[in-house]
MARKEKOL-418180 format. One line per 5 residues: number of its first residue (from 1); for each residue x, y negated, z of C-alpha. Coordinates in nm, 4 decimals, always signed. Last residue first. Layout:
BEGIN
NUM	X,Y,Z ~ ...
***
This chain:
BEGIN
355	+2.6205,+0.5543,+2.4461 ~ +2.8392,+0.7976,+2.5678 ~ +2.6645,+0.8113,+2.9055 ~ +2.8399,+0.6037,+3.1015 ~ +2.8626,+0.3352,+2.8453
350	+2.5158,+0.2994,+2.8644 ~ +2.4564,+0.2520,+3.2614 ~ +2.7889,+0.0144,+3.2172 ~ +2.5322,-0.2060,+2.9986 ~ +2.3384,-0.2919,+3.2896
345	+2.6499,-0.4450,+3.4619 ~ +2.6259,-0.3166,+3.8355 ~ +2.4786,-0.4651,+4.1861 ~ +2.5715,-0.3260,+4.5156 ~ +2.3506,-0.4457,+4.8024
340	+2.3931,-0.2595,+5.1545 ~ +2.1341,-0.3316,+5.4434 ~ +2.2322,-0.1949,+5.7946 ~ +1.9202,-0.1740,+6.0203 ~ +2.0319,-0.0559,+6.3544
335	+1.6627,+0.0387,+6.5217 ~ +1.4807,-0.0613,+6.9039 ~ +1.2478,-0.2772,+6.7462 ~ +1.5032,-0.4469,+6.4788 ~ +1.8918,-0.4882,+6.5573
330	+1.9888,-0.6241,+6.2567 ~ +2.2721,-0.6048,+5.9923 ~ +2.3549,-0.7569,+5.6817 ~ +2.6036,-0.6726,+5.3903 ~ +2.5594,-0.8088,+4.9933
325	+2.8125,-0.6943,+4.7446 ~ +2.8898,-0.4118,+4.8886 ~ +3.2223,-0.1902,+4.8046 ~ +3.4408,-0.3752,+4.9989 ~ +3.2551,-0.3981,+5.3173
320	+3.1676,-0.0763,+5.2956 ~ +3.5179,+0.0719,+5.2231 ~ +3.6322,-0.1004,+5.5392 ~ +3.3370,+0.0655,+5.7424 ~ +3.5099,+0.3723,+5.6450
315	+3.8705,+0.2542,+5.7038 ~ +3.7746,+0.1272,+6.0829 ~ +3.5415,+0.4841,+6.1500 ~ +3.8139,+0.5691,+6.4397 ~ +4.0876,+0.2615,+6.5060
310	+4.3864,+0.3406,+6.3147 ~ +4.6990,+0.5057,+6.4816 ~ +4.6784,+0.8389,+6.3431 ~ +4.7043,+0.6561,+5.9699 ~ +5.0251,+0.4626,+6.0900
305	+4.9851,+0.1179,+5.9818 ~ +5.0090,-0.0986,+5.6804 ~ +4.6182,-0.0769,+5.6670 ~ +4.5405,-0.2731,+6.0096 ~ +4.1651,-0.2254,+5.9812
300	+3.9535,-0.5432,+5.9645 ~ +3.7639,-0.5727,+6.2928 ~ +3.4236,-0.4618,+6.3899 ~ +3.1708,-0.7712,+6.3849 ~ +2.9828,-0.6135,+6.0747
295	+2.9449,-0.2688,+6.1850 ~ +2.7005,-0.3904,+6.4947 ~ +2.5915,-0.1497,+6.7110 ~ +2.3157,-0.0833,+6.9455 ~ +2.2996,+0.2638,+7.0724
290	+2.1132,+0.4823,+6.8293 ~ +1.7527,+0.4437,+6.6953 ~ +1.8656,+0.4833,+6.2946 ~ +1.7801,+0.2890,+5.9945 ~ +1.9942,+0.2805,+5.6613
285	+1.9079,+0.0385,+5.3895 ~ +2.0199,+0.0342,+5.0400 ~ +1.9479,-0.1639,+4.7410 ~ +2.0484,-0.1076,+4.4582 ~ +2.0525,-0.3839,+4.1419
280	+2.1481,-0.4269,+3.7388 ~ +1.7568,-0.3770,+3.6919 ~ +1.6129,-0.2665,+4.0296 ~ +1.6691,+0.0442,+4.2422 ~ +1.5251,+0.1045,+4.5679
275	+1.6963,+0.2905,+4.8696 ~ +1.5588,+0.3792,+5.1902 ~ +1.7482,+0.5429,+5.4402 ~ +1.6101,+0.6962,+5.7560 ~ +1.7875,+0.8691,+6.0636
270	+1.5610,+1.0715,+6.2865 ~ +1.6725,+1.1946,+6.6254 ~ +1.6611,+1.4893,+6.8502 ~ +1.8513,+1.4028,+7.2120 ~ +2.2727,+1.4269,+7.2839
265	+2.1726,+1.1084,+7.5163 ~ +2.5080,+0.9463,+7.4081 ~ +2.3777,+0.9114,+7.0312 ~ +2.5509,+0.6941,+6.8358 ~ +2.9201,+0.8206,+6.8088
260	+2.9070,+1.1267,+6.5797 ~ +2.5684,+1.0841,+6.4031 ~ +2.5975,+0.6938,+6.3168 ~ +2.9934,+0.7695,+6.2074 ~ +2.8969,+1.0320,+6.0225
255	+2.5928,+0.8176,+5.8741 ~ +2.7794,+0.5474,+5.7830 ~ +3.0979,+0.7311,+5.6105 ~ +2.8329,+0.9581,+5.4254 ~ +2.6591,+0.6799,+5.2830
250	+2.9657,+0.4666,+5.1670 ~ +3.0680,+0.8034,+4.9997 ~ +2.7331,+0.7977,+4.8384 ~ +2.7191,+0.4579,+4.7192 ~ +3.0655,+0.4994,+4.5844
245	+2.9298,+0.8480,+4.3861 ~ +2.6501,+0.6137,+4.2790 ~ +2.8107,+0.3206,+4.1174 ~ +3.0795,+0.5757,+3.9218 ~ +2.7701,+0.7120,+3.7765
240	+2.6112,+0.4457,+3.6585 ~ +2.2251,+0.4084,+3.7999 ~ +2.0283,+0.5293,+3.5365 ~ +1.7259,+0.5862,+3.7541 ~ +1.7709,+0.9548,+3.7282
235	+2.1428,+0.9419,+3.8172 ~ +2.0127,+0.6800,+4.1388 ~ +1.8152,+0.9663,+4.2401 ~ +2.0913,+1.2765,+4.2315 ~ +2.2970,+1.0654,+4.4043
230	+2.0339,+1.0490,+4.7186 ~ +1.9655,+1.3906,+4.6977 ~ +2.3541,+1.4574,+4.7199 ~ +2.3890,+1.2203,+4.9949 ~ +2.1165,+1.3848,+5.1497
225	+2.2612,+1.7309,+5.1406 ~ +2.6133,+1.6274,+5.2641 ~ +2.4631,+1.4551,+5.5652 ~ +2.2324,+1.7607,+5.7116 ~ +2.5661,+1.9082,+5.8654
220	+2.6636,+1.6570,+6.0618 ~ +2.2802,+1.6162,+6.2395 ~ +2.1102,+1.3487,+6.3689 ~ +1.7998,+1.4860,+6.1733 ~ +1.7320,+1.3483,+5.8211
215	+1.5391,+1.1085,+5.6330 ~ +1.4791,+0.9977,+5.2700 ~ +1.2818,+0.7148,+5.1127 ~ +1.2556,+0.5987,+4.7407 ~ +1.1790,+0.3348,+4.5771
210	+1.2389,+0.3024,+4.1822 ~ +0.8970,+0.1946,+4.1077 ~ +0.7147,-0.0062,+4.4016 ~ +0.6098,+0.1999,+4.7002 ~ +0.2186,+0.0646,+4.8056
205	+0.2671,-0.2722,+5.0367 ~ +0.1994,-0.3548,+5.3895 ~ +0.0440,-0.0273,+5.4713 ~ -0.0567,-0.0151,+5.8094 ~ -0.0384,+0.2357,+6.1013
200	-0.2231,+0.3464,+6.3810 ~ -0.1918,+0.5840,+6.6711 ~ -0.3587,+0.6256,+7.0054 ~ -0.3591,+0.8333,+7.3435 ~ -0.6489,+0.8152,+7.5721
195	-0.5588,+0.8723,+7.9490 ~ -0.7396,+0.6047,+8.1033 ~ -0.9357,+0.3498,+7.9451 ~ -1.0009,+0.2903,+7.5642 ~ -1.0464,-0.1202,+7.5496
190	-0.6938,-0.1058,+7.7206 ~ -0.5713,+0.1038,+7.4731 ~ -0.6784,-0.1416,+7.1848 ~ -0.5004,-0.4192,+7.3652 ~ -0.2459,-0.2047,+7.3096
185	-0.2120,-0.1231,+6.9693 ~ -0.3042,-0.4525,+6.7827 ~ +0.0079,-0.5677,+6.9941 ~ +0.1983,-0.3510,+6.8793 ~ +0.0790,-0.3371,+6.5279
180	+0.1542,-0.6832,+6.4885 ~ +0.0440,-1.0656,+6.5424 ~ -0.1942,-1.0698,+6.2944 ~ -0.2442,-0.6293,+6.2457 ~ -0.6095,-0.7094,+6.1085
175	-0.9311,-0.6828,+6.3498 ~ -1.1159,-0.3920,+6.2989 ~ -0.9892,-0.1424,+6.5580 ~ -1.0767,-0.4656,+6.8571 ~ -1.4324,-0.3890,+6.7853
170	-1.4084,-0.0765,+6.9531 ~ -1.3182,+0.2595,+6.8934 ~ -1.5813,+0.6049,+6.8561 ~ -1.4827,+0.9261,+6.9736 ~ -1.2544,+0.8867,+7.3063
165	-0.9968,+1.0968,+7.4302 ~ -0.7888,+1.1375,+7.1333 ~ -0.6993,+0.8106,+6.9033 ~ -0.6386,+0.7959,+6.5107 ~ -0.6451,+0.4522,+6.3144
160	-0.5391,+0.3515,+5.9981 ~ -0.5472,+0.0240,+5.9901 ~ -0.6124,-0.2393,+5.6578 ~ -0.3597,-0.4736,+5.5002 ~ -0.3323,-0.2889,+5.1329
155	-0.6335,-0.0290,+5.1669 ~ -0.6118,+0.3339,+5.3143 ~ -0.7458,+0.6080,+5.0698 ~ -0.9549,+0.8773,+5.2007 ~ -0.9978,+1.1964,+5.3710
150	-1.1540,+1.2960,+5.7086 ~ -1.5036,+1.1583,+5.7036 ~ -1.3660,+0.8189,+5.8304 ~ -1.5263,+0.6228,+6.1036 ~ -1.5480,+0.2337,+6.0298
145	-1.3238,+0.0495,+6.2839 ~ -1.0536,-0.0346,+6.0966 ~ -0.9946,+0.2904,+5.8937 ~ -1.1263,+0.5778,+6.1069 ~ -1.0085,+0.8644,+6.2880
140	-1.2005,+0.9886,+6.5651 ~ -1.0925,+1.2418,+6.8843 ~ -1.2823,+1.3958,+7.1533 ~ -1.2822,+1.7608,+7.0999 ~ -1.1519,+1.8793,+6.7452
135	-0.9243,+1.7376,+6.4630 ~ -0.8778,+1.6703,+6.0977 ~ -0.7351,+1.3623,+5.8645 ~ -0.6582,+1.3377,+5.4948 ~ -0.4727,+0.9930,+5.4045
130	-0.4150,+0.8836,+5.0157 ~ -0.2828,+0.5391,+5.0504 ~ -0.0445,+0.5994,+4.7284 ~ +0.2951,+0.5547,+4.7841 ~ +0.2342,+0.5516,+5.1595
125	+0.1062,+0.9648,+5.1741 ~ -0.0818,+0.9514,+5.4893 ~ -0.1242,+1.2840,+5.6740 ~ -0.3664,+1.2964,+5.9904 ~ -0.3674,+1.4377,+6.3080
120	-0.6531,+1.4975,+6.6275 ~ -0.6453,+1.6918,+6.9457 ~ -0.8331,+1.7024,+7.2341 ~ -0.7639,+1.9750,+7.4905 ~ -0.9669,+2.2536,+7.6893
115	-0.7225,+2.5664,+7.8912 ~ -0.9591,+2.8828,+7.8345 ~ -0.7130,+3.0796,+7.7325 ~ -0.3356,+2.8786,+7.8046 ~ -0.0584,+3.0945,+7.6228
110	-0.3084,+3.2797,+7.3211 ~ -0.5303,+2.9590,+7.3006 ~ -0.2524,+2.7671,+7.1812 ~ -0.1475,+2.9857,+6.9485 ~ -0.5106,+2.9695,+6.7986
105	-0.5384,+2.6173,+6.8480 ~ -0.2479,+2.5128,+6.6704 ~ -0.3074,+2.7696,+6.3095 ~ -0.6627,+2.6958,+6.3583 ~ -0.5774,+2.2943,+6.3215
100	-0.3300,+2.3566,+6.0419 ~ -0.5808,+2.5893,+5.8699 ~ -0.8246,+2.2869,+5.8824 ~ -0.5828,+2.0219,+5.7337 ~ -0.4931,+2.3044,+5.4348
95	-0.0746,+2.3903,+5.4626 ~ +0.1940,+2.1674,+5.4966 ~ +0.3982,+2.4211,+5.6901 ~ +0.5625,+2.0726,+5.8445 ~ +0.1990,+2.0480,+5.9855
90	+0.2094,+2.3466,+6.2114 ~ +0.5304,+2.3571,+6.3575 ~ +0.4596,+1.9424,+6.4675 ~ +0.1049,+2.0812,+6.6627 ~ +0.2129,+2.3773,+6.7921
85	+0.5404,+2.1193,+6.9790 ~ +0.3251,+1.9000,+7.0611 ~ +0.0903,+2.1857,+7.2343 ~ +0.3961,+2.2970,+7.3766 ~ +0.4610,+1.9787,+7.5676
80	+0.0853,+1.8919,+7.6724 ~ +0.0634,+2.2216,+7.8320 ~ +0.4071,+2.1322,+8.0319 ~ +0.2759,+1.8435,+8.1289 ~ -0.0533,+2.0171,+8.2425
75	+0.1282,+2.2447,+8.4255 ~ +0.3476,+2.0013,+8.6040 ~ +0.0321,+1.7980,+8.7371 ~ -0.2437,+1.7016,+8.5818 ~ -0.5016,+1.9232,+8.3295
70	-0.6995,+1.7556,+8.0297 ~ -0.4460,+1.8024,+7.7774 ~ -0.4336,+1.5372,+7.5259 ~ -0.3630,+1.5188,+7.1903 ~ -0.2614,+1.2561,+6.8706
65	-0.0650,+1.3605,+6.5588 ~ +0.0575,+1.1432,+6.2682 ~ +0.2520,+1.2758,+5.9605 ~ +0.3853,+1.0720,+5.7248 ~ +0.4769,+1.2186,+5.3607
60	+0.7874,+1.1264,+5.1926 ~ +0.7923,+1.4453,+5.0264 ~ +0.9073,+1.6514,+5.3028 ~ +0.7417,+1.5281,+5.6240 ~ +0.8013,+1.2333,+5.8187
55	+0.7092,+1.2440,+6.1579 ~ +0.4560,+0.9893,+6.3928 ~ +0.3307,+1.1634,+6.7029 ~ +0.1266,+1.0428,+7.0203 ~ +0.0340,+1.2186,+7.3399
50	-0.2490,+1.2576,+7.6390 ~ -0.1829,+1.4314,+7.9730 ~ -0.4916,+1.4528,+8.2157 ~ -0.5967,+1.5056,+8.5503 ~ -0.6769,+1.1612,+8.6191
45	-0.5538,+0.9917,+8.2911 ~ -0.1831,+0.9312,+8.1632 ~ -0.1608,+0.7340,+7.9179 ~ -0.0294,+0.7125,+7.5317 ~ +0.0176,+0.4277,+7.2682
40	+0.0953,+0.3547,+6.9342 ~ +0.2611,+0.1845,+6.6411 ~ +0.3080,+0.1792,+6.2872 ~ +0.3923,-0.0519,+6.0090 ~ +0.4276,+0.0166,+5.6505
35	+0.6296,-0.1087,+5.3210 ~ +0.9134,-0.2526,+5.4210 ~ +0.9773,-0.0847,+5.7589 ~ +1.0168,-0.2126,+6.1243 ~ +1.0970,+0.1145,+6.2644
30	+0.8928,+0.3968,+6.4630 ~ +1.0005,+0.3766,+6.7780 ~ +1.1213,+0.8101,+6.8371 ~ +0.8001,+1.0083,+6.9879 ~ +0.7496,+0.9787,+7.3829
25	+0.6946,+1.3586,+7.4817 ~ +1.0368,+1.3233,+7.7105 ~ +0.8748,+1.1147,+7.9236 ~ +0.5924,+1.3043,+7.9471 ~ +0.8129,+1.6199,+8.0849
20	+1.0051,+1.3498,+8.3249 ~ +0.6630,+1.2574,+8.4959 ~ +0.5861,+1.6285,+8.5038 ~ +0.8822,+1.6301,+8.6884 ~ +0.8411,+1.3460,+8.8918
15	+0.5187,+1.4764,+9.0376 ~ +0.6642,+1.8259,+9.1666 ~ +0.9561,+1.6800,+9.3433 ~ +0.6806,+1.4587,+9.5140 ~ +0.6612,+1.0637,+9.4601
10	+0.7381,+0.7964,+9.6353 ~ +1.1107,+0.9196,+9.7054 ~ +1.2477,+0.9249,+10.0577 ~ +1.5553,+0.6834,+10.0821 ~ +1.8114,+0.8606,+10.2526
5	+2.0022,+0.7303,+10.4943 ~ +1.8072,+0.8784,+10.8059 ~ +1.9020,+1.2719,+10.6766 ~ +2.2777,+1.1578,+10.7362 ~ +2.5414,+1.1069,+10.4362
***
């Protein structure tokens, strides 16, 4: 190849990799969930690199973060990146909201001194509403468009709202999530300018009794502990136990074979399964942002041969099919959703146990 064939790029060397850094900030989609709805946005300013975070916390507890970094360039990607990174470390020690914020700023301040940024998180806790916020620089948080004080409980229907780079939102904060949080979302961004970075979510319904929600990493060895937890819930809600230990094998064959083939980019990811158990009823619903697949159009495995010779995951997704009473799949913002019903006699939950 000569020097003349190649097509210069638009941008410098140094450019594109701070472009690739704040690529590489973008959280995981948040899915389409039952009971909340969240989206947001991030820009990049002049001079400036702003962020957004949704995470899930032990105890069910979501954890949104907003920042930005008011330097350009390579260095101020890279700023932005460790600050994300201070920022997740300290909420997941769940500690006070304003010894989380000395806890980031503090580090911070000990790799960049004198470096200025905005940042701004909050904790909602969906099966109640109960949210506690915190920040410092140019950052608000405020349900609709009514600034909040830092703690509170978020209405049925109503925003949560947190945004760096800007103190105050505009009208558009108040309207109601009609046409979705996405779009709520960036329209809102426009209204912010340049460089602000957003977050919002809204509760569509408080956890109903016997819900429960559970996530884990994209990781083998973080399946055998969730099944467990999982087993261990449907036990407490008198779920039989020969209906549970099928619901967890099911698990564990969908989630190895989500971990082990649905990832190409080899990236950090968070797989969530909700389950919620009803009189005679579970339901179960597994949500992860892997390559787009389908379980339900694979074919029936060929069970009268070899046991090398069988397709990979085709006798796992068998057992699914079999043991579910109701199947469905959908390919939902960016998510698999796989929805499993398995419904048992009530009065198996008594013979069970002896009764």
């Amino acid at each position: 190849m000569t020097a003349s064939s190649v097509t210069p790029h638009a941008r410098t060397p140094d450019e594109r990799l701070a472009a690739e850094i704040a690529r590489l900030l973008r959280p995981q989609r948040f899915p389409s969930r039952r009971d909340l709805e969240l989206a947001g946005v991030a820009g990049e300013g002049a001079g400036a690199y702003a962020f957004y975070d949704a995470f899930w916390l032990p105890g069910r507890v979501l954890a949104l973060g907003a920042a930005q970094v008011r330097r350009g360039g390579t260095a101020g990607a890279l700023r932005a990146s460790a600050l994300h990174r201070l920022l997740r470390a300290a909420l997941a020690l769940q500690v006070e909201p304003a010894e989380t914020l000395d806890l980031a700023e503090s580090a911070y301040a000990a790799e960049f001194p004198g470096d200025d940024f905005d940042l701004a998180f909050a904790t909602l806790d969906p099966a109640t509403g109960r949210f506690a916020g915190f920040g410092r620089g140019h950052y608000c948080l405020s349900v609709g468009a009514q600034a909040s004080e830092g703690e509170g409980l978020l209405p049925e229907g109503s925003v949560l709202w947190l945004a760096v780079g800007a103190r105050t939102l505009g009208a558009v904060a108040a309207e109601a999530p009609e046409f979705g949080m996405d779009d709520l979302a960036a329209r809102l961004r426009e209204a912010s300018g340049p460089g602000a970075a957003l977050v919002g979510v809204t509760l569509r319904s408080l956890k109903r009794k016997g819900a429960h929600d559970f996530a884990i990493p994209n990781d083998l060895a973080a399946i055998a502990g969730l099944v467990s937890d999982i087993e261990a819930t449907l036990s407490r809600e008198e779920v039989p136990d020969m209906v549970g230990a099928a619901l967890g094998l099911a698990l564990d064959e969908l989630l190895t074979n989500t971990v082990s083939y649905g990832y190409p980019d080899n990236g950090w990811h968070e797989i969530l399964v909700d389950l919620e158990v009803t009189p005679g009823c579970v339901d179960l619903t597994v949500r992860d942002d892997g390559r787009a697949f389908d379980p339900l159009q694979s074919p029936e495995p060929d069970l009268s041969g070899e046991i090398e010779d069988r397709e990979v995951g085709g006798l796992g997704i068998h057992f699914v099919r079999t043991l579910a009473d109701e199947l469905s799949y959908a390919r939902e913002r960016g998510w698999n959703v796989l929805r499993l019903r398995k419904r048992f006699a009530p009065e198996a939950a008594l013979d069970s146990s002896g009764g």
